[in-house]
C-alpha angles and dihedrals in degrees: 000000000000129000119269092349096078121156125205117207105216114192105216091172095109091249127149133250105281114233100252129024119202108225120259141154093250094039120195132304143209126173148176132217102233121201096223114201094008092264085151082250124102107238114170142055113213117192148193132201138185158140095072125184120217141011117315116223091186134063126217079269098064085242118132109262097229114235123279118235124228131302110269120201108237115212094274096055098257118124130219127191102217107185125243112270116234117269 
């Protein structure tokens, strides 16, 4: 992968989630061709993609995801990271 000049492989060929995704920063993606205002042309990629590796600094949005705070112990012993809310 280089920088800036990523490229995203998008399998258009109608096939199914494999089991199992290794883990990567562009994750894996499978999308449709969708005919959008029934024109009788198909207008529109849509596209999912998943299986991602990492943190993420960034939501769907392009907005910053603001930092989560520390992991707190619950009662019953299990634990839960809450993010920050905005100030």
């Amino acid at each position: 992968m280089e920088h800036i000049h990523d490229s995203r492989r998008i399998y258009t060929d109608g096939r199914a989630w494999p089991a199992f995704i290794e883990p990567s920063f562009n994750g894996y993606s499978i999308g449709k061709w969708v005919d959008d205002g029934n024109t009788g042309q198909y207008n529109v990629l849509e596209v999912e993609s998943r299986g991602f590796k990492g943190p993420r600094a960034y939501d769907n949005t392009g907005l910053p995801l603001p930092p989560r705070q520390p992991k707190a112990s619950s009662r019953n012993g299990s634990t839960s990271t809450r993010p920050i809310a905005p100030s």
